[in-house]
C-alpha positions as CSV (number, residue, x, y, z in Angstrom):
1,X,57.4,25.7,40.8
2,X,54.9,26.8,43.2
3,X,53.9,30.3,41.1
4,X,52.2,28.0,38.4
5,X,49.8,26.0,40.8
6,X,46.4,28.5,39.9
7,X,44.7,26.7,43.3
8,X,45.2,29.6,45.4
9,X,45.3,32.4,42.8
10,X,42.2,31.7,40.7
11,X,40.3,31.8,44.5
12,X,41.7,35.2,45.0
13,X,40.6,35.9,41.5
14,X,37.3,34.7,41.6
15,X,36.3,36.7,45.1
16,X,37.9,39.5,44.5
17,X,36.0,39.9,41.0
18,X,32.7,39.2,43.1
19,X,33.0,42.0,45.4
20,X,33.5,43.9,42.3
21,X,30.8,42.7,40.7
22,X,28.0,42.5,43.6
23,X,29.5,45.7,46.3
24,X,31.0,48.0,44.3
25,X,28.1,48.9,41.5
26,X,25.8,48.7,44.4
27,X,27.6,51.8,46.5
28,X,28.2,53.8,43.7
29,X,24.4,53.6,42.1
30,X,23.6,54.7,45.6
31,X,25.7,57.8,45.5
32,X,24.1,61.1,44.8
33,X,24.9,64.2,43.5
34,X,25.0,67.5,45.4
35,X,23.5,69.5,42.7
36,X,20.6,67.8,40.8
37,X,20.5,69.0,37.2
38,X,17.5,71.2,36.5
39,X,15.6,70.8,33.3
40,X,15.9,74.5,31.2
41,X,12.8,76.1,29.7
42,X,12.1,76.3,26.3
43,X,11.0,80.2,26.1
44,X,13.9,82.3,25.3
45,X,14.5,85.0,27.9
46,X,13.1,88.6,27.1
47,X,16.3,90.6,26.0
48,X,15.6,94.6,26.5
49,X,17.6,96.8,24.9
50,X,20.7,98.9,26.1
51,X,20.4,102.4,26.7
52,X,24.0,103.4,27.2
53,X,25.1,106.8,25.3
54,X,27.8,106.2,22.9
55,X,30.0,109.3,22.8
């Protein structure tokens, strides 16, 4: 039964889980974002009043 001889497999296993391991996380720490986040102020924002006539 040639599907239970792990000689081949567990190869394929092995170096496919070490590209994972060793390409993979280094191309995706290297991606960057198009919009950086910006740190917000503390200070609230100066709210003014409205001014609208209420009929």
């Amino acid at each position: 039964m040639p599907q239970l001889n792990p000689a081949p497999w567990f190869a394929i296993l092995v170096f496919s889980w070490l590209v994972f391991l060793t390409i993979i996380p280094s191309k995706v720490l290297k991606h960057t974002f198009t919009n950086e986040p910006t740190a917000l102020s503390t200070e609230k924002p100066k709210t003014e009043p409205w001014n609208w006539p209420w009929h």
